[in-house]
N, C-alpha and C positions, 0 to 999 in steps of 0.2 A: 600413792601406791608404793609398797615396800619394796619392791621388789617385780621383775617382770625381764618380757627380750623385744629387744631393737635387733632389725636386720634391714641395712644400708645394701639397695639393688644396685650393681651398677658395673665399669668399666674399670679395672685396675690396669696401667700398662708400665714399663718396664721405660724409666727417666735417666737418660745422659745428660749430664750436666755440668759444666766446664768448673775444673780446679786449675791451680797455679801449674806453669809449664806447657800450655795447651793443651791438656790431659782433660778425658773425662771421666768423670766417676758414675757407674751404675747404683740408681735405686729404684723406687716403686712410689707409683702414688696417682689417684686417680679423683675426682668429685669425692662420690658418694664412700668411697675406702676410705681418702681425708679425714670425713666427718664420722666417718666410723673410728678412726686414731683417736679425735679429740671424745667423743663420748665415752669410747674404754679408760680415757685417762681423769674425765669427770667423773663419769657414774661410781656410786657404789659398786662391792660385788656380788648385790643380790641383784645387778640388771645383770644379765648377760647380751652382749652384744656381737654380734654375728656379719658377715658379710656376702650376697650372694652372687655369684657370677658365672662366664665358664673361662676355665683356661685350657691350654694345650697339654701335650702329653712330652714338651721337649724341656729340659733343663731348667730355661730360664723360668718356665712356666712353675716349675718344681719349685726355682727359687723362691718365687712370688710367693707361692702358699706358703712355705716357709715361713717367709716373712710376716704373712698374716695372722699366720698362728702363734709364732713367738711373741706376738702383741699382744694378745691375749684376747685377741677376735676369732669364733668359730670360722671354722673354713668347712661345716657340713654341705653348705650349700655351695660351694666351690664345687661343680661338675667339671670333667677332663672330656676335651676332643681330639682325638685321635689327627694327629696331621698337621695339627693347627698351634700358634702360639699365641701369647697375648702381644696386642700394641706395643709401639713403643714412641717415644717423641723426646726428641733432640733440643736442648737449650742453647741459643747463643747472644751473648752480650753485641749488642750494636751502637757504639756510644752511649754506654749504660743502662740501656733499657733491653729488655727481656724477649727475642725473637725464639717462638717453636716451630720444627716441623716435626710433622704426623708423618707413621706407616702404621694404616691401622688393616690393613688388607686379608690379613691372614687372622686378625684378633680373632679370639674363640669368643668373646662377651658379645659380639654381635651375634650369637646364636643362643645366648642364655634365655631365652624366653623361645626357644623352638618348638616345644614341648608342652604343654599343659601340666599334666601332670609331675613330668619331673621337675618345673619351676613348683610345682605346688608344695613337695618334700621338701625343697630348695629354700622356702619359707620355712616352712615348716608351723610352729602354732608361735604367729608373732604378736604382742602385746603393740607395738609400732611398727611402721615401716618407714623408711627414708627411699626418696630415689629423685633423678633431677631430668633436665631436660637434655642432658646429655646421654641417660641413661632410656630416652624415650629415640632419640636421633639416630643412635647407631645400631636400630632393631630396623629390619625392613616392617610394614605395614601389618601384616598378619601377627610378626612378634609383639609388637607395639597392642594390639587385639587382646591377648593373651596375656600378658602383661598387666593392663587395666584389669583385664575380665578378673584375674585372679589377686587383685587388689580388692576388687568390690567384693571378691567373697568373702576374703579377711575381713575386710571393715565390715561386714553385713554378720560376722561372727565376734565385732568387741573390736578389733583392732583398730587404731587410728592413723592416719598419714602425714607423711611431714613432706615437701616438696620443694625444690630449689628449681625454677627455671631452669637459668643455668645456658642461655642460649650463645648458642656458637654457628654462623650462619651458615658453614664451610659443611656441615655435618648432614645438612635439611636438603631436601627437594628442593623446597619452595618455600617462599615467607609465608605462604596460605598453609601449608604444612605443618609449620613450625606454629602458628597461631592455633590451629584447630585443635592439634596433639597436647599444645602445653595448655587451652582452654579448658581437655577433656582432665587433664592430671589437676590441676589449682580446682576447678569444681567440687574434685572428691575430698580436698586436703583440709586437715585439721589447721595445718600452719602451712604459709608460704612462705618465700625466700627471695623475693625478685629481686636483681639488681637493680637500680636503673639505669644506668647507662645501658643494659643489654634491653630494656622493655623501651627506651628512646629507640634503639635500631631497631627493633621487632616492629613496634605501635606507635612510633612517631610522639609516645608521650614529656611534656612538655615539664613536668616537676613529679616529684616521690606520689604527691596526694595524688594526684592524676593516676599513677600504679596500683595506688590502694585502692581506690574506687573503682578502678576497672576489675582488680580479684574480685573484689566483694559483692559485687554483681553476678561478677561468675560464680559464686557461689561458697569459696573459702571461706572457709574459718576467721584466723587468728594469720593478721598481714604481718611481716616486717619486712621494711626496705631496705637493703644497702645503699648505703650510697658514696661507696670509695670511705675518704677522706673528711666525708660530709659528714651530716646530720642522719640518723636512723630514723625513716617513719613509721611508727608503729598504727596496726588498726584493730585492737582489740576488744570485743563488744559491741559498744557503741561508740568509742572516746576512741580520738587519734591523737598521740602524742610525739613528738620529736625531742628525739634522744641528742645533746648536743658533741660534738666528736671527742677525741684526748687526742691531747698531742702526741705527736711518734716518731721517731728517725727511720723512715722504713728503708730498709735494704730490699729488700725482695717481697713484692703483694701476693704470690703464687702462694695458695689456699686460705690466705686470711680467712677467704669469705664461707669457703665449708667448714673454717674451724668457728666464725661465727655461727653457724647452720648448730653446731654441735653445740657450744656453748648454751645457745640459745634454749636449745631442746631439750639437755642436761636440767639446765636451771629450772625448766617446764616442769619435768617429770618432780623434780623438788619438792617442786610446791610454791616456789617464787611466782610475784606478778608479775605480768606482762612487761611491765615497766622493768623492774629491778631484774629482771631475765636481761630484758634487749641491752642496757646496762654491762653487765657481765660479758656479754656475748661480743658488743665493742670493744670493751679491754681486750677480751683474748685474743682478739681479730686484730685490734691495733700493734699487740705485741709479737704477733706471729709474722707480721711485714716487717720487723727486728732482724727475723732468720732468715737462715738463706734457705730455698727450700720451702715444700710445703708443708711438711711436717715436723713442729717445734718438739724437742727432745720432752720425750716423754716426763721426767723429775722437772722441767719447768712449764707446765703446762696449767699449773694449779698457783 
């Protein structure tokens, strides 16, 4: 395909995160926003790539869209709530390693899916959709409803699905919740994204192939596993293969894995195989735990 639009559903929230002096610096960055970064910096520009969510009506919210659309992701489907702002969540170094805390309280993204219709415009006519299990979490039950429902009418009009688990246990009811919700999203999806380390706490599963086989049952497509610092398992067709890792000096893993999501995805719409996609999708993953941050500057991203 020449040309076509990806629209990444999901949670963008407003990231402090500590510089020299004890000081922190504000930026943005969420899952599915992430993997919408890295696709605008892969794709050509006959994909247009988009981002749907809701924000608030205060400032920071202001800022946010700003920021999205200076990147050169549509912010059509960016809807404003009155009252409300988006998330935000706080970084701190604890003997080197990376501690966040969440206020997602007031976020307006947990109301993006309120509406039927106005998520419908919000799409709008997508060629893909991107969305994770984060972006299923912070809908109450009815959103989460609506959400599917208006996925399936895409894909029942041409559209295909891309899906990152993406599980965070803090976010869920319940671990039946969290299994049933991300069962009903992996069944409808072209491609999947599991971690495992997050499918070991979800499902108790015991290695990569053990994930792959449990999607593919449920019904997905085209599997790929993360797995950290590991090996990638792919399950494509009928052939499962493992991807072997690259070496890396990681500074910081926050978003490797959606910018794997996007590599991955990018390399798809290409034309590349299965193989030489997941490939690609590991470098830029490996080199993105380089940066600080989850979003590598856009001139190195290629």
């Amino acid at each position: 395909m020449t040309g076509g639009r990806i629209v990444c559903i999901g949670e963008a929230m407003a990231e402090f995160a500590p510089v020299d002096g004890g000081l922190y610096r504000m930026g943005f960055a969420g899952d599915t926003l992430n993997t919408a970064w890295y696709l605008r910096g892969l794709l050509p520009s006959s994909w247009r790539v988009a981002f749907a969510s809701a924000v608030g009506d205060d400032p920071v919210s202001a800022e946010l869209a700003a920021f999205v659309a200076e990147a050169g992701i549509e912010t059509e489907g960016l809807v404003t709530r009155r009252g409300m702002t988006c998330g935000l969540y706080l970084i701190r170094l604890v003997a080197g390693d990376r501690q966040f805390s969440y206020w997602r309280g007031q976020s307006a993204a947990r109301t993006l899916a309120r509406d039927r219709a106005e998520l419908s415009a919000a799409i709008g006519a997508a060629d893909w959709l991107h969305l994770s299990g984060i972006t299923l979490a912070i809908l109450p039950p009815d959103g989460r409803e609506r959400l599917l429902a208006e996925v399936a009418r895409r894909r029942d009009a041409g559209a295909r699905l891309s899906f990152d688990p993406n599980y965070r246990p803090g976010l869920w009811e319940n671990t039946r919740s969290a299994r049933d919700w991300t069962g009903r999203a992996a069944a409808m999806a072209d491609l999947v994204f599991p971690s495992f380390s997050d499918e070991a706490t979800l499902w108790g599963d015991t290695d990569p192939q053990v994930t792959a086989a449990r999607y593919r049952v449920a019904g997905a497509g085209e599997i790929v596993v993360k797995d950290g610092a590991g090996p990638v398992t792919l399950w494509a067709g009928t052939e499962l293969f493992q991807i072997s890792p690259v070496l890396a000096n990681p500074r910081d893993p926050t978003g490797a894995g959606d910018a794997f999501d996007g590599a991955y995805l990018a390399a798809r719409i290409a034309g590349l195989a299965p193989e030489a996609a997941a490939r690609r999708a590991r470098d830029l993953g490996a080199r993105v735990t380089e940066w600080p941050g989850a979003l590598m500057p856009r001139e190195s991203i290629c």
